[in-house]
C-alpha positions, 0 to 999 in steps of 0.5 A: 483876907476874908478868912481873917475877918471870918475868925475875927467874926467867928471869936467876936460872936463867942465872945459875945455868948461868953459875955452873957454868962458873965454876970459881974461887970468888973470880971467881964471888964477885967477879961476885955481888957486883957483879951484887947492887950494880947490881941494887940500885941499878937497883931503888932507883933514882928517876927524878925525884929526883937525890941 
């Protein structure tokens, strides 16, 4: 467990100097609205059930 929240506070602070070369909000809007739609569905993802 402390190995998943250490690459999730790994990736959170890349995001956030990622975010502060982004100057445009609609890009850096864009980009965290994606980047929450994979993550969700990488995480609710099981691997022996198909939809």
């Amino acid at each position: 467990m402390r190995r998943v929240i250490g690459f999730a506070l790994f990736f959170t602070g890349i995001g956030m100097i990622i975010g502060l070369f982004i100057e445009s909000v609609f890009w850096s809007v864009c980009i965290i609205l994606g980047l929450l739609i994979i993550g969700y569905n990488l995480f609710m993802s099981c691997p022996g059930k198909r939809h």
